[in-house]
DOBAVEX-115558 format. One record per atom (N, C-alpha, C): residue in three letters; x, y, z. Coordinates in steps of 0.2 Angstrom, whole numbers, plus 5000, padded with zeros to 4 digits. Layout:
BEGIN
ALAXYZ/...
END
This chain:
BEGIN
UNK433555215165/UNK433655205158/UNK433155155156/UNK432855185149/UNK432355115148/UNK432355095141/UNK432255025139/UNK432355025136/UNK432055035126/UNK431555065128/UNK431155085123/UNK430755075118/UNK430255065117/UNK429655015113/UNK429954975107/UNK429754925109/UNK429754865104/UNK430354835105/UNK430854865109/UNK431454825111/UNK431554765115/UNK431854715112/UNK431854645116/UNK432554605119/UNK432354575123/UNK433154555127/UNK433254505122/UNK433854475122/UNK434154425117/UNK434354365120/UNK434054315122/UNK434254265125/UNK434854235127/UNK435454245119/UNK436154245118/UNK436354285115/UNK437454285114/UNK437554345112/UNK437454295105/UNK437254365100/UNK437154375092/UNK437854335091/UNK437554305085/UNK438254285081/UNK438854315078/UNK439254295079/UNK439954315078/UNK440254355082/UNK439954395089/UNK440154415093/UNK440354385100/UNK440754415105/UNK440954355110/UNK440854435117/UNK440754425122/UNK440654465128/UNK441254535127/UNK441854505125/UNK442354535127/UNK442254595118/UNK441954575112/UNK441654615108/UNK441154665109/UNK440854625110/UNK440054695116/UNK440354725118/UNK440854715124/UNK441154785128/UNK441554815124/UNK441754805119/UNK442254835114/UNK441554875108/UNK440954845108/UNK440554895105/UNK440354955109/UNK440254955115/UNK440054985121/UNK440655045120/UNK441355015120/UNK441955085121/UNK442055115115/UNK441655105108/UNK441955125103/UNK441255185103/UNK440455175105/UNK440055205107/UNK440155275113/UNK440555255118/UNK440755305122/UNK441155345119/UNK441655305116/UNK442255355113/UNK441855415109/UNK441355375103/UNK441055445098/UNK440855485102/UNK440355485108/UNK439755535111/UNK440655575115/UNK440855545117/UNK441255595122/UNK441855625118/UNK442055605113/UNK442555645107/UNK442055685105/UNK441555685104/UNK441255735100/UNK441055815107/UNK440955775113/UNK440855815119/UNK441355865120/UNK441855805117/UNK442755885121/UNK442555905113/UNK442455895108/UNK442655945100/UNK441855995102/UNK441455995106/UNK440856055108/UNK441156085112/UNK441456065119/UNK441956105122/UNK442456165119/UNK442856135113/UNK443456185111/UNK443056205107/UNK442556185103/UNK442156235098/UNK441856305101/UNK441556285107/UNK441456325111/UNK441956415113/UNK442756375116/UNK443256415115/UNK443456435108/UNK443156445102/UNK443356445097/UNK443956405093/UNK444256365096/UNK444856315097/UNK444756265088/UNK443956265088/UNK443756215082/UNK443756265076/UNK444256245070/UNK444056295065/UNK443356275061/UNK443056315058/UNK442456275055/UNK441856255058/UNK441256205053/UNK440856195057/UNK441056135062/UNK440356105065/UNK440556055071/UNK439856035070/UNK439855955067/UNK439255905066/UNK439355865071/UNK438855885074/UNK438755805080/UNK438355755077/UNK438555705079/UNK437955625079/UNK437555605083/UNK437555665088/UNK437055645095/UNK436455605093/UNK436455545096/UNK435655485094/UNK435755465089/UNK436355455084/UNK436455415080/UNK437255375080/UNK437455385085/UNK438155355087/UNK437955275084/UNK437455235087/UNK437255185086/UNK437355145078/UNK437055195075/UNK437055185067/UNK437855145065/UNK437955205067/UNK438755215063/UNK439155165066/UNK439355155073/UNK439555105075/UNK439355015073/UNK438755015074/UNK438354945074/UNK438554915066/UNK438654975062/UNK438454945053/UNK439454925053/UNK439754985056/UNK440554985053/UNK440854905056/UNK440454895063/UNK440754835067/UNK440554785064/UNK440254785057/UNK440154735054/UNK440754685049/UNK441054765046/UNK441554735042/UNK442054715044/UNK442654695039/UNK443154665039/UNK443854715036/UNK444354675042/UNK444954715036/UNK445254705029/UNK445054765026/UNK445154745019/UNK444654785015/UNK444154795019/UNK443454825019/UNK443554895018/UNK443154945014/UNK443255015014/UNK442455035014/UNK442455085018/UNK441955145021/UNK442055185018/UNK441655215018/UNK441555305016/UNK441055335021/UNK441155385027/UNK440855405031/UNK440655485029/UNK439955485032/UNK439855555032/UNK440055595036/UNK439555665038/UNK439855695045/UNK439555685049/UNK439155655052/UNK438955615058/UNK439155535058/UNK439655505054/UNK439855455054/UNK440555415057/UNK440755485062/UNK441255495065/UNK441455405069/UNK440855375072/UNK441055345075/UNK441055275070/UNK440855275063/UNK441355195060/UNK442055215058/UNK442255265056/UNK442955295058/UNK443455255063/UNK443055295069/UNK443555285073/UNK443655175077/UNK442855145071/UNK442855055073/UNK443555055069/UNK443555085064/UNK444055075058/UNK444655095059/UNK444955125064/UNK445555125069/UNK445655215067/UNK445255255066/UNK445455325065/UNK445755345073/UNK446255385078/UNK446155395083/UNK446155445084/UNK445755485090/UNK445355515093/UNK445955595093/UNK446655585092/UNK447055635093/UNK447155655083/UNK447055625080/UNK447255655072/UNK446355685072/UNK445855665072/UNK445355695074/UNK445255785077/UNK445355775082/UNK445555835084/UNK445855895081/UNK446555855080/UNK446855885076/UNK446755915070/UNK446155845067/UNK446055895058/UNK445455955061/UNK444955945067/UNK444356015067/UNK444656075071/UNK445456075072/UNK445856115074/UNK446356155071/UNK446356125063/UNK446756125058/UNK447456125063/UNK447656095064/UNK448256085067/UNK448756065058/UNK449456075058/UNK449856075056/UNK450055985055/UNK449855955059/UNK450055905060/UNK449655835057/UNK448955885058/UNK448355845055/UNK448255805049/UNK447755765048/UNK447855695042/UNK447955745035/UNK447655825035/UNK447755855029/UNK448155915029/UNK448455915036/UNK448955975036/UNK448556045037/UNK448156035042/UNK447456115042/UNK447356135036/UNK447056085030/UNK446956115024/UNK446256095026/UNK445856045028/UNK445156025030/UNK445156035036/UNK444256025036/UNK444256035043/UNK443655955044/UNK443355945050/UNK443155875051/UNK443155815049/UNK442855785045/UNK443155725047/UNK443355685036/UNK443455775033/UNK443655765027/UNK444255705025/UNK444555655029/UNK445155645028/UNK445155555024/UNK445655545026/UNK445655475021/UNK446255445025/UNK445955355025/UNK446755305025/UNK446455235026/UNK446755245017/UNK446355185016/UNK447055135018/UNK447255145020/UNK447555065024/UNK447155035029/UNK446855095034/UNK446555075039/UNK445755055038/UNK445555075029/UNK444855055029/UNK444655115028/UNK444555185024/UNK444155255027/UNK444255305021/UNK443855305017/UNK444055355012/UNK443555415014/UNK443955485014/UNK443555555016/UNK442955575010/UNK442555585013/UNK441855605010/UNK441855665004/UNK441755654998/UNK441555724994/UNK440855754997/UNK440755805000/UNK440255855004/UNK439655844999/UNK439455844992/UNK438855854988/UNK438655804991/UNK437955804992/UNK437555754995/UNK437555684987/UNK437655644991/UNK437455594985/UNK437855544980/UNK438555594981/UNK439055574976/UNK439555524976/UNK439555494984/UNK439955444987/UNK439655384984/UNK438855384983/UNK438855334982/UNK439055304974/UNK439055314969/UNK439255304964/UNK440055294964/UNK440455344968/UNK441155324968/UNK441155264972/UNK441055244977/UNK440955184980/UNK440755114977/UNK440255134972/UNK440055084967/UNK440555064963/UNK441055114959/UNK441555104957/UNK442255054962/UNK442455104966/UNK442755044972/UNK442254964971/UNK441854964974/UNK441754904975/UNK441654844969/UNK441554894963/UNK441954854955/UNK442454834954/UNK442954864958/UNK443654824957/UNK443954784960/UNK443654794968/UNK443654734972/UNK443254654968/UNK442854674965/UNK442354604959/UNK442854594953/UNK443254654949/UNK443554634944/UNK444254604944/UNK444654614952/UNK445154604954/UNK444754524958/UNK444454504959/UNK444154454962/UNK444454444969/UNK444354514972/UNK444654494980/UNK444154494983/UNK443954464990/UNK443454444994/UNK443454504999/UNK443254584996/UNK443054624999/UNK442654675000/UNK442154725002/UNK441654735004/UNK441754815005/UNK441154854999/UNK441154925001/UNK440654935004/UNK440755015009/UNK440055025013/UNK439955105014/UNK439455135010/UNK439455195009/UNK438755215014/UNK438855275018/UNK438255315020/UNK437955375017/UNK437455365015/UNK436855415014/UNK436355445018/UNK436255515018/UNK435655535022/UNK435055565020/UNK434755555020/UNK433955545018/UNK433555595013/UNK433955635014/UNK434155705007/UNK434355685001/UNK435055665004/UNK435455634996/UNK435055574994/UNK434355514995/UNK434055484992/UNK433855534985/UNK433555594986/UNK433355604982/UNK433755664974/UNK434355654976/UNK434855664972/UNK434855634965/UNK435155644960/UNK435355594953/UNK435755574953/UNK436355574960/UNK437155544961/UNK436855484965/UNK436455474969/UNK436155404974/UNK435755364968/UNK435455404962/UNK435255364960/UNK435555314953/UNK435755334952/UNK436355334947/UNK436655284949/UNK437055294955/UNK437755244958/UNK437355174960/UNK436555204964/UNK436055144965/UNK436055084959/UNK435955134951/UNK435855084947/UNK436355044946/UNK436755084945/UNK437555054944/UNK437655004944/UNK437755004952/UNK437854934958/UNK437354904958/UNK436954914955/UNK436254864955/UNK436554834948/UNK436454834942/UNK436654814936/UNK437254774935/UNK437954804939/UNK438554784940/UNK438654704946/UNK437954734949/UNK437954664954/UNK438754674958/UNK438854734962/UNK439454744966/UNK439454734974/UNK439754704976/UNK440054734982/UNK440054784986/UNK439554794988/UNK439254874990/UNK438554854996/UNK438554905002/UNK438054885007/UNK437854985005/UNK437154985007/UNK437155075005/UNK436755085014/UNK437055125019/UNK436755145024/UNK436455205023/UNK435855205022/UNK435255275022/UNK435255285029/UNK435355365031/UNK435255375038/UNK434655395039/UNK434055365042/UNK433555405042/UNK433355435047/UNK433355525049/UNK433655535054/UNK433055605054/UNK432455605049/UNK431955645049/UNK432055715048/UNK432955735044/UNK433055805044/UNK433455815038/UNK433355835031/UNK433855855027/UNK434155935030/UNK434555945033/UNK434855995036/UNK434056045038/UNK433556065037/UNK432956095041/UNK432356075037/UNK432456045032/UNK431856005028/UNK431555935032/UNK431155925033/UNK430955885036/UNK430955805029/UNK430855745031/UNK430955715024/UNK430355705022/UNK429855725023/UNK429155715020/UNK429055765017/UNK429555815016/UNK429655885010/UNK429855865007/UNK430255825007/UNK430755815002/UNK430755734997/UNK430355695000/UNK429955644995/UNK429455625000/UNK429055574992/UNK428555554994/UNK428555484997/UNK428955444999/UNK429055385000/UNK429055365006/UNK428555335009/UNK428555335019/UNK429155295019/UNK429355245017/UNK430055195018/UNK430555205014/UNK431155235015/UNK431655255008/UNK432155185006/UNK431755115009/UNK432055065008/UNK431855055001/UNK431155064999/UNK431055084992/UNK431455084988/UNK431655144988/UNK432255164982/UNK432455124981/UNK432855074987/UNK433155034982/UNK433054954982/UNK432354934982/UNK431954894978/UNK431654924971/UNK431654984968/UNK431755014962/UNK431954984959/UNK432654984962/UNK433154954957/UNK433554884957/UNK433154834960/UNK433054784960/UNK433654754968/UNK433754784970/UNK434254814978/UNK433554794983/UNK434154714986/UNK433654694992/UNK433654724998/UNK433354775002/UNK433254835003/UNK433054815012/UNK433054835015/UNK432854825023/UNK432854885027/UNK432354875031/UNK432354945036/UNK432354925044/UNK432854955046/UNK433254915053/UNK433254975059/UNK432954985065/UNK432855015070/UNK433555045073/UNK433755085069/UNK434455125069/UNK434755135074/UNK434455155081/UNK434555165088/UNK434755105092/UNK434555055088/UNK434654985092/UNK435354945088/UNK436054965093/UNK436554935090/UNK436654885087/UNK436254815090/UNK436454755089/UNK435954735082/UNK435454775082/UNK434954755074/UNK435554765069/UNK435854845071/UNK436054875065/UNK436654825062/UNK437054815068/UNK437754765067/UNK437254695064/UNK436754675067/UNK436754605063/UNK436354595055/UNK435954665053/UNK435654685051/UNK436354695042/UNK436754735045/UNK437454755041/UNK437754695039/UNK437754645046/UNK438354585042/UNK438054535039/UNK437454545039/UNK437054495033/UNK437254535028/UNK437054595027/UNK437154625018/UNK438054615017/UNK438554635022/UNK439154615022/UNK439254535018/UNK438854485020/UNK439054445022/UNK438854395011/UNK438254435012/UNK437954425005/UNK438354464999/UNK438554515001/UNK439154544997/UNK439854514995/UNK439954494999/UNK440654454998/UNK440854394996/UNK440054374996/UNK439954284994/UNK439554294984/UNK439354364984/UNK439454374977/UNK438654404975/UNK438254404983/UNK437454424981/UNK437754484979/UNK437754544978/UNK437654594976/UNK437654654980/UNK437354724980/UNK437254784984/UNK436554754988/UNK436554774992/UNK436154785000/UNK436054865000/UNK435454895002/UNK435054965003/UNK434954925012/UNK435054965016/UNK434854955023/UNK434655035026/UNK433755035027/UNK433755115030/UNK433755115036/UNK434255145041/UNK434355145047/UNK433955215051/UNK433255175053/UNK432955255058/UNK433155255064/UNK433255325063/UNK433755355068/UNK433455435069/UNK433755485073/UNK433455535071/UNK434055595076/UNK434355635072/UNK434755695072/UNK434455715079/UNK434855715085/UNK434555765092/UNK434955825091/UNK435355845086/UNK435755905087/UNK435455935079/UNK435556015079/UNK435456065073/UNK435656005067/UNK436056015064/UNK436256015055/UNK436956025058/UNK437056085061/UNK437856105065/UNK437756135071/UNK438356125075/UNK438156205083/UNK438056245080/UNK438156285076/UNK437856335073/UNK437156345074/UNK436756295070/UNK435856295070/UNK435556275075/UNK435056335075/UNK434756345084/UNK434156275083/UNK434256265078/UNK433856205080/UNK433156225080/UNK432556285076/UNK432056295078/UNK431556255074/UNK431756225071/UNK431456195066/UNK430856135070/UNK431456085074/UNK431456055079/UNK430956065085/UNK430456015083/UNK429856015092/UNK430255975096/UNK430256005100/UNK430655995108/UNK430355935111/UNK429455935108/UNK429355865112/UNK429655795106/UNK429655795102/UNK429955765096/UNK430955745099/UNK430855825102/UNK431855775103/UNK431655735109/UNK431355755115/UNK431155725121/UNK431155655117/UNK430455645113/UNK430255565112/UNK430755515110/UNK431555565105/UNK431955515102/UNK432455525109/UNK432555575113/UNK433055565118/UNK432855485123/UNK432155455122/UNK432155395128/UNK432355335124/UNK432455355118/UNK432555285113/UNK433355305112/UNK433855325116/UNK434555335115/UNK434855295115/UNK435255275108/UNK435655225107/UNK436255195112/UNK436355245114/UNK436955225121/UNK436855195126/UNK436155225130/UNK435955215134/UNK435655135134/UNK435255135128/UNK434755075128/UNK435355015125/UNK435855055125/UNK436354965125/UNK436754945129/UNK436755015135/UNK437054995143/UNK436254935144/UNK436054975145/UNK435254935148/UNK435254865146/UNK435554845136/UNK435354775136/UNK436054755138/UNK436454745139/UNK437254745141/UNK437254725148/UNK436954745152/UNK436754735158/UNK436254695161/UNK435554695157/UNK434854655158/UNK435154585154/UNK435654585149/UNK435654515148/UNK436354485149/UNK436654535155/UNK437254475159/UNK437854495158/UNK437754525151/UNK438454505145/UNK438954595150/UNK438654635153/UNK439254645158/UNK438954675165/UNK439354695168/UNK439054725174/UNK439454795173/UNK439054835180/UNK439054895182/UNK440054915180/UNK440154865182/UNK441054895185/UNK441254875176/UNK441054845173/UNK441254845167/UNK441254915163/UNK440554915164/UNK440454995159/UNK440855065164/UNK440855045171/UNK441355105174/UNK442155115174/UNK442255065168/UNK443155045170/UNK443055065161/UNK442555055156/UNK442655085148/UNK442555175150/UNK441955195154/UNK441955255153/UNK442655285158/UNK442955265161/UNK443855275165/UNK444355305156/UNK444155235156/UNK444655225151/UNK444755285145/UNK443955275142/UNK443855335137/UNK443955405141/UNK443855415146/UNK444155505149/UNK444855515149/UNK445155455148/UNK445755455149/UNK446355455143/UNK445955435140/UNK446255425133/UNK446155505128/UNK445355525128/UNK445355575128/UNK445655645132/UNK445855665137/UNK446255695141/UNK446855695137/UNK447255635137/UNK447755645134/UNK447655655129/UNK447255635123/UNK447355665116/UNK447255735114/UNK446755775119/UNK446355845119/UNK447155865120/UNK447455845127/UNK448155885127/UNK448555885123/UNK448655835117/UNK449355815114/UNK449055875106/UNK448355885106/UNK448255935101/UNK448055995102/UNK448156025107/UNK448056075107/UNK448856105108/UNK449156065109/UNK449956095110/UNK450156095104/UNK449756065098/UNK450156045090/UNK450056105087/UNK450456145082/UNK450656205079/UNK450056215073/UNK449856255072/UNK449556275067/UNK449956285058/UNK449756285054/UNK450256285047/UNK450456355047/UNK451056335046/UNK451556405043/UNK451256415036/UNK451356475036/UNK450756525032/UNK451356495026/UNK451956485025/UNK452356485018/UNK452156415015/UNK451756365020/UNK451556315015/UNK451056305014/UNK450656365011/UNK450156365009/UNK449856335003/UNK450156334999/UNK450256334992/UNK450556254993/UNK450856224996/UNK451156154995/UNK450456114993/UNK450656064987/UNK450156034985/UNK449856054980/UNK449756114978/UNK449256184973/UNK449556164968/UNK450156184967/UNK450456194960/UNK451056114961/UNK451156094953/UNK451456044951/UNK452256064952/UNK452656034953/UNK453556054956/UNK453855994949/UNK453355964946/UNK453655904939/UNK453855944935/UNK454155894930/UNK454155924923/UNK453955874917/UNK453555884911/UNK453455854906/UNK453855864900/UNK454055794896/UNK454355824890/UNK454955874890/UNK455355864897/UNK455855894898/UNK455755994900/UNK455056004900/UNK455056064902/UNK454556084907/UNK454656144911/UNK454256144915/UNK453456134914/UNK453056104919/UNK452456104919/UNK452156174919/UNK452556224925/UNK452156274925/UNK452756324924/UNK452556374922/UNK453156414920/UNK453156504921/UNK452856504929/UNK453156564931/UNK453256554938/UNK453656564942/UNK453956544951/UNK453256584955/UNK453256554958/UNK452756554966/UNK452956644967/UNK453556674967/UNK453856734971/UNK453756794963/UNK453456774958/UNK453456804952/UNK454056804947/
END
């Protein structure tokens, strides 16, 4: 494994973190690549309903920014954002269960991946149109300022939805409103098969939001520990009252858009170049070159993670699918207004 141009060993561990945390970034990193390995596995048996977004080479992203926050703090993740989720306590068997549509699942098989929500644990489920989380987030983190509570939103963007009128909008908002709001741009070289030099003019999409007066940073997405230290600053400036943080995290998509996409779009030597810069690997490598664990550390996380996974994969796939007669739960209103029905002809005619 190596560890990848312009990567430097760290003399000590980064602030705010302790050895027993680094291995805890390490398990939360194995956990995403290897949950998403068994959800390509059943996808495979047709077992997954729906599509299946991997994160493959950007697990790092998502991990690094989420293991910034604090409890109390709310995310909004996208579909490769599986693994601030699961920093955020989502567990690896409700997972499953929703790309399975299990009965059981966070939405009861009415969604499929990682559309879900609990905001006690920190985690609101994504609206799909690229771009529109941000603005709602923006509003979220207006309340947190108008309620004066010492808390922190963190919305992900991908490189696409820059160039929307919902990113920009919420941009300004949160710029204006001066909120509580960190914005992760995923730069990851792909709006689903457009490349992003199709898609704007801007070699830095940190730009955008120095537009808008959004003190704006671009942080080497693949390298966990930039991203984490890189996010608790903008965290950290957020809840002391600076305002929205823009951080573009380059990274880069090694899998299609979904399994579905053969990926032709994609030069093979292009994924070869981002597969030596792998997020995982290249933070075994510092994790190991600077002390903070050995060999038997990282073989007693990866134990652990097959284990935990084994058991989850078994506990959902034994879980019931929705009986067809609750289809409808949810759909229609069971209240009454003004002493009469709301709705006024029965389900059965």
């Amino acid at each position: 494994m190596k560890m990848g141009a312009g990567a430097t060993v760290p003399v000590q561990i980064p602030g705010g973190l302790t050895e027993g945390r680094l291995l805890e970034i390490y398990y939360y990193l194995q956990l995403t690549r290897s949950l998403e390995e068994r959800l390509v596995n059943l996808y495979r048996q047709s077992k997954v309903i729906g599509g299946l977004y991997r994160s493959l080479g950007q697990e790092g992203e998502s991990v690094g920014s989420a293991y910034a926050l604090e409890f109390g703090d709310i995310l909004s993740p996208l579909i490769r954002n599986l693994g601030s989720m699961l920093v955020k306590g989502a567990k690896p068997v409700e997972v499953l269960r929703q790309y399975m549509a299990k009965a059981n699942s966070p939405t009861a098989g009415r969604e499929m991946n990682i559309h879900f929500n609990d905001l006690d644990l920190g985690y609101l489920g994504q609206i799909s149109h690229l771009g529109d989380m941000v603005p709602v987030m923006a509003g979220i983190a207006l309340s947190f300022k108008m309620r004066s509570e010492p808390r922190v939103g963190l919305v992900y963007v991908g490189d696409g939805a820059t160039s929307t009128g919902a990113f920009h909008e919420g941009m300004n908002f949160a710029a204006v409103q001066k909120v509580p709001l960190v914005i992760i741009v995923e730069h990851n070289g792909y709006a689903y098969s457009t490349p992003t030099s199709k898609q704007t003019a801007v070699a830095r999409l940190a730009d955008k939001g120095r537009a808008y007066g959004v003190p704006s940073e671009t942080v080497d997405g693949n390298h966990v520990l930039a991203v984490y230290a890189t996010t608790k600053n903008a965290v950290d400036r957020a809840r002391n009252g600076g305002g929205p943080t823009l951080i573009e995290a380059v990274t880069y998509r090694r899998k299609g858009h979904a399994e579905h996409d053969s990926q032709s779009y994609q030069s093979p030597d292009e994924i070869r170049e981002w597969e030596s810069r792998d997020p995982v690997e290249r933070y075994v490598d510092l994790l190991q070159m600077s002390g903070w664990a050995t060999p038997a550390d990282i073989t007693e996380i990866d134990a652990r993670v097959a284990n935990e996974l084994d058991q989850a994969v078994a506990e959902a796939e034994e879980a019931s699918t929705p009986a067809g007669a609750t289809a409808l739960g949810g759909v229609y209103a069971d209240r009454t207004v003004d002493g009469g029905p709301l709705w006024f002809r029965s389900l059965d005619g």
